[in-house]
C-alpha positions as a printed Julia matrix, in Angstrom:
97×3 Matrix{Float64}:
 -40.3   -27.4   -23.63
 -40.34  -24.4   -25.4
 -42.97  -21.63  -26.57
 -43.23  -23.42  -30.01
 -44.22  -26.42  -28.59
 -46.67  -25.08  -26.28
 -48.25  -23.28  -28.78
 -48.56  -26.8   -30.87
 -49.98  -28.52  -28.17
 -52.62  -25.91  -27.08
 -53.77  -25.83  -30.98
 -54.17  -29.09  -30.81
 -57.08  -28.34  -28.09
 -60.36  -27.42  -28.18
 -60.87  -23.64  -26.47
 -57.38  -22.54  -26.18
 -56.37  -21.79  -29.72
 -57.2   -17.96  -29.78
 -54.47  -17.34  -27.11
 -51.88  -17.5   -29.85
 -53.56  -16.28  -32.93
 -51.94  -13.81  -35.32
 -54.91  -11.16  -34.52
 -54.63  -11.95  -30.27
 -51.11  -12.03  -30.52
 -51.16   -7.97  -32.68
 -53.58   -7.11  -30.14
 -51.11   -7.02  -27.14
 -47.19   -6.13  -29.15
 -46.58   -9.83  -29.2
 -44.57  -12.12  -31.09
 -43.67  -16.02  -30.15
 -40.52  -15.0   -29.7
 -41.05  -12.9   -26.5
 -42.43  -15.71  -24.42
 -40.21  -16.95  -21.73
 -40.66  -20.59  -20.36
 -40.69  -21.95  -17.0
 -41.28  -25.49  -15.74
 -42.96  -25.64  -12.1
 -40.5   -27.65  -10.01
 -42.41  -27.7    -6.27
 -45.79  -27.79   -5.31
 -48.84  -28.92   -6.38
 -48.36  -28.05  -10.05
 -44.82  -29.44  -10.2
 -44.38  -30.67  -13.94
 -46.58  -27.68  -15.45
 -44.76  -24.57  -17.04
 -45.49  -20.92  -16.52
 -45.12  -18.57  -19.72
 -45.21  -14.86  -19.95
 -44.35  -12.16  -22.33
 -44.73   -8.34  -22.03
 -48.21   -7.1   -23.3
 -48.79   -3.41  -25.05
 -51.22   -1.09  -25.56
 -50.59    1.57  -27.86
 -47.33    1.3   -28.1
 -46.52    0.78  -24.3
 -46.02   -1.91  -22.22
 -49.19   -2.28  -19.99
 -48.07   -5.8   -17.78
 -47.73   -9.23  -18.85
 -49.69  -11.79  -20.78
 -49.21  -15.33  -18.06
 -50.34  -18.47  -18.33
 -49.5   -22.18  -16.93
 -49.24  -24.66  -19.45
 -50.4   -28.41  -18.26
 -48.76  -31.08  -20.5
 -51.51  -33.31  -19.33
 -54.61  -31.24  -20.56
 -52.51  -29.58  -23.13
 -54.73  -26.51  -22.12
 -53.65  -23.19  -20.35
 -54.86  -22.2   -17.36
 -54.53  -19.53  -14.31
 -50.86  -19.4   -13.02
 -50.92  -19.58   -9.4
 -49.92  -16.5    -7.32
 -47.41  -19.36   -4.75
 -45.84  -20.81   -7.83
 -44.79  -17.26   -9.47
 -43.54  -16.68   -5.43
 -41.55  -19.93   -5.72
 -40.0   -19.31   -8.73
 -38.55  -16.04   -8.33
 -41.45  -14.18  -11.16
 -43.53  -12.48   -8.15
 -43.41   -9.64  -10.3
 -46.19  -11.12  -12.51
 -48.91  -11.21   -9.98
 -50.24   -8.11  -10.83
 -50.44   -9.15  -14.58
 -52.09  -12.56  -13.57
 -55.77  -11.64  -13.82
Protein backbone atom coordinates (compact mmCIF):
# COMPACT_ATOMS: atom_id res chain seq x y z
CA UNK A 1 0.00 0.00 0.00
CA UNK A 2 1.37 3.15 -0.61
CA UNK A 3 0.89 6.93 0.61
CA UNK A 4 -1.41 7.57 -2.45
CA UNK A 5 -3.62 5.05 -1.56
CA UNK A 6 -3.87 5.85 1.97
CA UNK A 7 -4.56 9.18 1.31
CA UNK A 8 -7.62 7.86 -1.10
CA UNK A 9 -8.97 5.79 1.38
CA UNK A 10 -8.89 8.24 4.37
CA UNK A 11 -10.78 10.87 1.91
CA UNK A 12 -13.09 8.58 1.42
CA UNK A 13 -13.93 8.93 5.37
CA UNK A 14 -15.72 11.07 7.32
CA UNK A 15 -13.20 13.13 9.95
CA UNK A 16 -9.91 12.27 8.56
CA UNK A 17 -9.73 14.26 5.38
CA UNK A 18 -7.91 17.45 6.78
CA UNK A 19 -4.79 15.29 7.58
CA UNK A 20 -3.82 15.52 3.94
CA UNK A 21 -5.13 18.78 2.72
CA UNK A 22 -3.08 21.15 0.57
CA UNK A 23 -3.30 23.93 3.52
CA UNK A 24 -2.39 20.97 6.54
CA UNK A 25 0.01 19.53 4.41
CA UNK A 26 1.94 23.66 3.76
CA UNK A 27 1.47 23.97 7.33
CA UNK A 28 4.16 21.38 8.40
CA UNK A 29 6.96 21.40 4.88
CA UNK A 30 5.04 18.48 3.55
CA UNK A 31 4.50 16.95 0.35
CA UNK A 32 2.93 13.22 -0.40
CA UNK A 33 5.97 12.37 -1.50
CA UNK A 34 7.84 12.41 1.88
CA UNK A 35 5.66 9.86 3.56
CA UNK A 36 7.24 6.56 4.18
CA UNK A 37 5.00 3.38 4.57
CA UNK A 38 5.06 0.61 6.91
CA UNK A 39 2.76 -2.38 7.32
CA UNK A 40 2.50 -3.71 11.09
CA UNK A 41 3.59 -7.35 10.89
CA UNK A 42 3.26 -8.55 14.90
CA UNK A 43 1.05 -7.67 17.49
CA UNK A 44 -2.17 -6.61 18.01
CA UNK A 45 -2.32 -4.22 15.05
CA UNK A 46 -0.71 -6.69 12.63
CA UNK A 47 -2.24 -5.78 9.10
CA UNK A 48 -2.35 -1.85 9.87
CA UNK A 49 0.47 0.48 8.42
CA UNK A 50 2.41 3.18 10.18
CA UNK A 51 3.25 6.43 8.04
CA UNK A 52 5.48 9.30 8.86
CA UNK A 53 7.12 12.16 7.20
CA UNK A 54 9.36 14.94 8.63
CA UNK A 55 7.29 18.02 9.85
CA UNK A 56 8.71 21.89 9.73
CA UNK A 57 8.29 24.90 11.25
CA UNK A 58 9.78 27.79 9.76
CA UNK A 59 11.88 26.32 7.72
CA UNK A 60 13.22 23.57 10.17
CA UNK A 61 12.47 20.28 10.85
CA UNK A 62 10.59 20.19 14.27
CA UNK A 63 9.80 15.97 14.51
CA UNK A 64 7.56 13.90 12.57
CA UNK A 65 3.97 13.90 11.44
CA UNK A 66 2.85 9.67 12.43
CA UNK A 67 -0.04 8.01 12.02
CA UNK A 68 -1.38 4.21 11.71
CA UNK A 69 -3.49 3.63 8.92
CA UNK A 70 -6.36 0.77 9.53
CA UNK A 71 -7.52 -0.69 6.17
CA UNK A 72 -10.57 -1.75 8.02
CA UNK A 73 -11.84 1.74 9.27
CA UNK A 74 -10.02 3.42 6.50
CA UNK A 75 -9.37 6.07 9.32
CA UNK A 76 -5.98 7.09 11.00
CA UNK A 77 -5.37 6.73 14.30
CA UNK A 78 -2.57 6.91 17.24
CA UNK A 79 0.52 4.73 16.29
CA UNK A 80 1.40 2.70 19.16
CA UNK A 81 4.66 3.40 21.08
CA UNK A 82 5.39 -1.14 21.01
CA UNK A 83 4.72 -1.22 17.32
CA UNK A 84 7.25 1.78 16.37
CA UNK A 85 9.68 -0.48 19.05
CA UNK A 86 8.96 -3.56 16.89
CA UNK A 87 9.61 -2.17 13.80
CA UNK A 88 12.84 -0.63 14.18
CA UNK A 89 11.12 3.49 13.99
CA UNK A 90 11.57 4.01 17.96
CA UNK A 91 12.85 7.18 16.92
CA UNK A 92 9.28 8.48 16.29
CA UNK A 93 7.99 8.24 19.77
CA UNK A 94 8.76 11.52 20.63
CA UNK A 95 6.88 12.85 17.48
CA UNK A 96 3.82 10.54 18.31
CA UNK A 97 1.69 12.93 20.35
Amino acid sequence: MTIYDIKSAVESTEGNHFYFSRKTMKFFGQRLRDFKVNKIKIGVNKGNFILYAPSYFDGRKSGYSVKMFVPETKKLEKALESDLIDMGLSFLIRSNL
